[in-house]
PALOFI-367018 format. One record per residue (C-alpha): y, x, z. Coordinates in steps of 0.25 Angstrom, whole numbers, plus 2048, in hexadecimal, padded with zeros to 3 digits. Example, Ala and Ser with C-alpha at 12.3 -4.5 7.8 and 13.67 -1.06 7.14 Angstrom:
7EE83181F7FC83781D
***
This chain:
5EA0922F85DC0942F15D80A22ED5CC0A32E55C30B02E45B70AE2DA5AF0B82D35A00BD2D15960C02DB5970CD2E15A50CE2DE5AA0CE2EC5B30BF2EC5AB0BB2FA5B10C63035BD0C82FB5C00B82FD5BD0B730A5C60C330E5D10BF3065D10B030D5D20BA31B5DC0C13175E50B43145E00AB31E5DA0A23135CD0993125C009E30C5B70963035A909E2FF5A80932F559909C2F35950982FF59508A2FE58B08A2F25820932FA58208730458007F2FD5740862F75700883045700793085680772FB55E0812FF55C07930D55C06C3075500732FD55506E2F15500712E355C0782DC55706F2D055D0622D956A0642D556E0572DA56905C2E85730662EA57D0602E557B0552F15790602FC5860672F458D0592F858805830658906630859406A31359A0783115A307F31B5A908B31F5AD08F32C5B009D3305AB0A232459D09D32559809231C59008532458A07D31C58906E32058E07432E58308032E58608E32C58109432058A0A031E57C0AA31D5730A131857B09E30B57B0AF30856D0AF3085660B22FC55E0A32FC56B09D2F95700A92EF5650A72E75660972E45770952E55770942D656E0872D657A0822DE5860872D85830832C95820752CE5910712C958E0642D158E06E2DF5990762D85A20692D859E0672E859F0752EC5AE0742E35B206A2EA5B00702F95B607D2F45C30742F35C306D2FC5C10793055CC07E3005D60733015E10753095DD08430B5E00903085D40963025CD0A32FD5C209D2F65B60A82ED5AC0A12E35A90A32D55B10982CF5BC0952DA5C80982D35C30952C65BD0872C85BD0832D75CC0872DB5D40892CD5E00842D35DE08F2DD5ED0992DA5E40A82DE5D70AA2D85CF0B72D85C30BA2CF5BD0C52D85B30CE2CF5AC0DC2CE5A10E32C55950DF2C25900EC2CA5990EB2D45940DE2D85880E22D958B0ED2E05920E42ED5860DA2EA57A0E52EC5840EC2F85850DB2FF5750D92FD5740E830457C0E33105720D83115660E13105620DD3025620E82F85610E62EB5630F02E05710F02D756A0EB2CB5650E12D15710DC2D75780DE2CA56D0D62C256F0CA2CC57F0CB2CB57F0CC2BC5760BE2BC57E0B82C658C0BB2BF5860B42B15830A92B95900A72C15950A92B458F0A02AB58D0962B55900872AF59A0832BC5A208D2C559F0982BD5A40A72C15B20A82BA5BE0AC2BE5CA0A22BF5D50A32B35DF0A72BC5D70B02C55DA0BD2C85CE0C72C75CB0D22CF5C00DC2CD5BB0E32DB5B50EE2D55B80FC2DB5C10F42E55BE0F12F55BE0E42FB5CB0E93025D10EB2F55CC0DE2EF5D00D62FA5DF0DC2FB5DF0D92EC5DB0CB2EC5E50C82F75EF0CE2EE5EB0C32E25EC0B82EE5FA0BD2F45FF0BE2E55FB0B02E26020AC2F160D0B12ED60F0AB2DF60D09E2E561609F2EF6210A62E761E0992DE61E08F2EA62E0952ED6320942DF
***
């Protein structure tokens, strides 16, 4: 079974995914990560982000693994390095390419082959997994977003004032949303749940309630 949890940044989808794949035993795929890595290679391989071609190589060559929840990249661990701001800051000359997007895709499912899967992204139900029978478009407010983002950075002794954060989110969010492949939406058949004023205890026990629904139309439908 596939669950997929997209949604905008800032909306929580990371923890909540990887919580709800703990709490049913199921595979998780940070489908983020792997463009990170792949920024990150690019970085090391000093490639111009105008040499598209490049990266779409080193996207091919690349090798992309999780093991224990940390991400290695061509047998390396990069699980930090990918976080930090250097990468951050050039993931988009990355994931625009729809030729890595195709790549990146296809690892995604091939990952999940087989598996059962809680996979988190921004297209994942809408484009990369549309098959997939529980999709969850995780979302909050523009200011509560921010909020979590400017509390993150705090944790990580950056401080950067609320409208700061704000401005950089609102940016981001017209980007992810006008972006010309895997742009943010949510799937047709997603279910949406808006965090706001809500725990992560309560988000969690909610979101297992959509995949424990969904388990059990299926297997109501698999005895019929």
């Amino acid at each position: 079974m596939i669950v997929t949890i997209d949604g905008p940044a800032g909306a929580g989808k990371s923890s909540i995914a990887r919580q709800v794949a703990d709490a049913l035993g199921f595979e998780f795929l940070d489908t983020g990560a792997m463009y990170r890595a792949i920024s990150l290679a690019s970085i090391r391989a000093d490639l111009s982000w105008h040499d598209k071609d490049a990266i779409v190589k080193l996207a091919k060559r690349s090798r992309i693994e999780f093991v224990d929840r940390r991400v290695l990249l061509d047998g390396a661990d990069v699980t930090d390095l990918i976080r930090t701001p250097s990468v951050t800051d050039v993931i988009r000359h990355v994931a625009d390419l729809p030729e890595v997007r195709e790549i990146l895709t296809a690892k995604q499912r091939a990952f999940a082959l087989g598996r059962d899967v809680v996979t988190e992204g921004r297209d994942q139900g809408s484009e990369v997994f549309p098959d997939a029978h529980c999709k969850v478009f995780l979302t909050a407010s523009p200011e509560e977003r921010a909020r979590r983002r400017q509390q993150q950075l705090a944790e990580s002794q950056r401080y950067v004032p609320l409208e700061d954060v704000l401005a950089q989110q609102t940016r981001r969010d017209q980007e992810d949303e006008s972006r010309p492949v895997g742009r943010l939406r949510p799937a047709a058949d997603a279910v949406i749940v808006n965090s706001d004023g809500l725990s992560l205890e309560d988000v969690l026990l909610q979101v297992l309630g959509i995949v424990h629904g969904v388990r059990g139309r299926l297997a109501a439908a698999a005895q019929g």
